[in-house]
Legacy VTK file of the C-alpha trace (Angstrom):
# vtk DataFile Version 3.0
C-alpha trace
ASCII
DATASET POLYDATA
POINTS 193 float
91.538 28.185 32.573
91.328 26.017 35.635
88.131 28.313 36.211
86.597 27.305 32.871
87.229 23.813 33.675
85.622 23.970 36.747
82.643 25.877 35.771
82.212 23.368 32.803
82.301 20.391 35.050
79.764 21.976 38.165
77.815 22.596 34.887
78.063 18.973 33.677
77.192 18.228 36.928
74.001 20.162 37.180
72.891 18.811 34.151
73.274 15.180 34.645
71.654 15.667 37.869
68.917 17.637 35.820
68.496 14.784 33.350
66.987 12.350 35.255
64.109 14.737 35.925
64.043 15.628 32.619
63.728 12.352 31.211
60.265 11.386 33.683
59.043 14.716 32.463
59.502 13.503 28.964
57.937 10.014 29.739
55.210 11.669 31.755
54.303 13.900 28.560
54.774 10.800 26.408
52.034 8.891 28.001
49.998 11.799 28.674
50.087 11.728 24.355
49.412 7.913 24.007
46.321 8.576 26.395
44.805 11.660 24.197
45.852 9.494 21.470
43.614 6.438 23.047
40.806 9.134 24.403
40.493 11.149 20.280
40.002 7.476 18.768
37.579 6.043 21.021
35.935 9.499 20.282
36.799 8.822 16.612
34.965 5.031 17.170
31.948 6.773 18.791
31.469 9.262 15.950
32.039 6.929 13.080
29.851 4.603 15.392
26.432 7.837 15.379
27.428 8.719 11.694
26.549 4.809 10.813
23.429 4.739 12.729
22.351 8.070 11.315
23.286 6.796 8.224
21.056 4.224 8.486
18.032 6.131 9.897
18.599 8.324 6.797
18.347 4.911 4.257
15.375 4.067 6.378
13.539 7.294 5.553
14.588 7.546 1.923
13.289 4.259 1.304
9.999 5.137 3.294
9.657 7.975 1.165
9.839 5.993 -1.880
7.294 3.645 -0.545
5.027 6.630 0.330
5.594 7.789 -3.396
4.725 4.710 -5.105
1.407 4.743 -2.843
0.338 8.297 -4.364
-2.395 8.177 -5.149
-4.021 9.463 -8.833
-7.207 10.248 -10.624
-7.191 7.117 -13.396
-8.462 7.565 -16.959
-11.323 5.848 -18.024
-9.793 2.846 -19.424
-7.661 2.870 -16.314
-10.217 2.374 -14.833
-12.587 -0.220 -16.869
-9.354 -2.528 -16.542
-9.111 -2.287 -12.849
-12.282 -3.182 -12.711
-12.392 -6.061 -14.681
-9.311 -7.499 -12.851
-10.451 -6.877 -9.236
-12.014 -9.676 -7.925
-14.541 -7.641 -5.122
-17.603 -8.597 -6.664
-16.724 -12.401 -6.057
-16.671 -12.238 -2.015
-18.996 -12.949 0.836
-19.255 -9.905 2.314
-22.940 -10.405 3.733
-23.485 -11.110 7.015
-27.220 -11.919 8.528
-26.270 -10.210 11.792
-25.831 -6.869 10.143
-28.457 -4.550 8.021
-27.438 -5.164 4.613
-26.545 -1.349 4.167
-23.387 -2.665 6.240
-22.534 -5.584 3.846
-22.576 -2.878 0.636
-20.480 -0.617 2.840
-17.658 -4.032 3.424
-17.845 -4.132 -0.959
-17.532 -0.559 -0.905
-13.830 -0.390 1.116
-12.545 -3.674 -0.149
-13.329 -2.208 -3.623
-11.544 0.853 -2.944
-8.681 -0.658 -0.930
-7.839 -3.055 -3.609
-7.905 0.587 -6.019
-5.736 2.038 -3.601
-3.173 -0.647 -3.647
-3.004 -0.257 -7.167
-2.696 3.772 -7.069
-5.763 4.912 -8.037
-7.853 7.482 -6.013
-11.345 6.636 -5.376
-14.344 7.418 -3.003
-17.064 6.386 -0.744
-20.561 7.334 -2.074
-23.412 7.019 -0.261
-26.934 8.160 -1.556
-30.160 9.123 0.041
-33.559 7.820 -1.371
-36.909 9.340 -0.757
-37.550 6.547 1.468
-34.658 7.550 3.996
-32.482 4.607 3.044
-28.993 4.608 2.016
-27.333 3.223 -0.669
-23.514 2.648 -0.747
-21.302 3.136 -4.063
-18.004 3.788 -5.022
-16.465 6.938 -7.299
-13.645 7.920 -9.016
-12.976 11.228 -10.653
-11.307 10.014 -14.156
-8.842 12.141 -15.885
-10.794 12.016 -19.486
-14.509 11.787 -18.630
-15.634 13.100 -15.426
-17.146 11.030 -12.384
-17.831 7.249 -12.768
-19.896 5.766 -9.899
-19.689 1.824 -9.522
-21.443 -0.904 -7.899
-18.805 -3.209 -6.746
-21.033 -5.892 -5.123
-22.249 -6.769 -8.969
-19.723 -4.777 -10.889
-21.472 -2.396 -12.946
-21.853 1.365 -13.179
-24.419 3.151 -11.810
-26.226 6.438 -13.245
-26.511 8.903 -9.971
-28.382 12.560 -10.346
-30.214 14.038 -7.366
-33.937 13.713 -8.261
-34.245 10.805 -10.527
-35.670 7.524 -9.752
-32.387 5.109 -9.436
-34.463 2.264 -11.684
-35.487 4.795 -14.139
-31.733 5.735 -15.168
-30.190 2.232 -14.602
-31.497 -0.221 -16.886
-30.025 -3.431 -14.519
-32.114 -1.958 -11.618
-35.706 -3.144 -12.157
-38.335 -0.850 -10.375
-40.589 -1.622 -7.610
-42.867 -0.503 -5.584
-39.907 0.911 -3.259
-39.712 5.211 -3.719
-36.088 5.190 -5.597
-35.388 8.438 -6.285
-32.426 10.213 -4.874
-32.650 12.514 -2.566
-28.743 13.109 -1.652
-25.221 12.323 -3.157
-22.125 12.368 -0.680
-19.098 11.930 -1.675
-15.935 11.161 0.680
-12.516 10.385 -0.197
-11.197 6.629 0.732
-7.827 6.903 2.600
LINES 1 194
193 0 1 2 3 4 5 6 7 8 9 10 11 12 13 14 15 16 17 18 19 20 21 22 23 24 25 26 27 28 29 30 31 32 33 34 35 36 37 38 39 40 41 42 43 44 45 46 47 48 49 50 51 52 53 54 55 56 57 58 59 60 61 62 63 64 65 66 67 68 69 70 71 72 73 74 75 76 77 78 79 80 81 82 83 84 85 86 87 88 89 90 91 92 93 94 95 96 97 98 99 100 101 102 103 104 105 106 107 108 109 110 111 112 113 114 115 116 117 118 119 120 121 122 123 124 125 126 127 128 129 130 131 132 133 134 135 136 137 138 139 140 141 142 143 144 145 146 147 148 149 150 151 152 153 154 155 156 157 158 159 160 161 162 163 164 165 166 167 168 169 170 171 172 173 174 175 176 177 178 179 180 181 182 183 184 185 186 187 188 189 190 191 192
């Protein structure tokens, strides 16, 4: 019994002089914890921090797209069309300039005409004719929905007659013939973007 006693007490002993070491291996492991603890939330920060910003960037291009989508642009109908034209105000600028050919000036009507067209969704085109005299002359077009191509003349708002052989004067009545060889040689078309 004294034995038991004995052994009991060396191994009381042992262990309180274990303890100590123990216990700074326990507070060693402890603050190893509170710095993966400090190390996975600045981690955490620095995610939640990226998934913002990509959250943004994301906003950004959804609202870009929607932009782009209200830009598309369409053939118009007819009437579409008459009403844009009666409401855009081209025809009512200075666009001529006396240090460029006047072939220039109709081109400035020509893209101010179709930018404003373009602003308000509606496809249109550059068209630029040949006439037997080597000149060109500068129009706008739009393919409409209901009937076909409609070439205008933004610089005095009116539509013009176009077919390849004709005399311009003879198939537009506001047009008066001259002495000038009118008839058209060449119709290109190119789309306004």
């Amino acid at each position: 019994m004294k034995r038991k006693i004995i052994s009991l007490i060396l191994t009381l002993a042992i262990g309180l002089a274990v303890l100590p070491g123990c216990t700074s291996s326990i507070a060693k492991e402890l603050e190893e914890c509170k710095d993966s603890k400090i190390q996975l939330e600045n981690t955490l920060e620095e995610k939640d921090i990226r998934y913002q910003e990509e959250l943004k960037k994301s906003e950004e291009k959804s609202q870009r797209i929607e932009e782009l989508e209200a830009v598309i642009l369409r053939d118009p109908s007819y009437d579409e069309l008459m009403k844009f034209i009666i409401e855009d105000k081209t025809d009512e600028e200075e666009y001529f300039s006396y240090s460029y050919p006047d072939e220039y000036s109709y081109i400035l009507y020509a893209q101010a005409f179709l930018e404003n067209a373009k602003q308000q969704g509606i496809r249109g085109y550059l068209v630029a004719i040949r006439i037997a005299n080597s000149q060109f002359w500068f129009f706008t077009g739009f393919e409409t929905i209901d009937r076909g191509w409609i070439y205008f003349l933004p610089t005095i708002d009116q539509i013009a007659n176009l077919e390849i052989g004709k005399r311009y004067c003879e198939i537009n009545s506001f047009y008066e013939c001259s002495s000038i060889d009118d008839r058209i040689e060449q119709i290109m078309v190119f789309e306004f973007s």
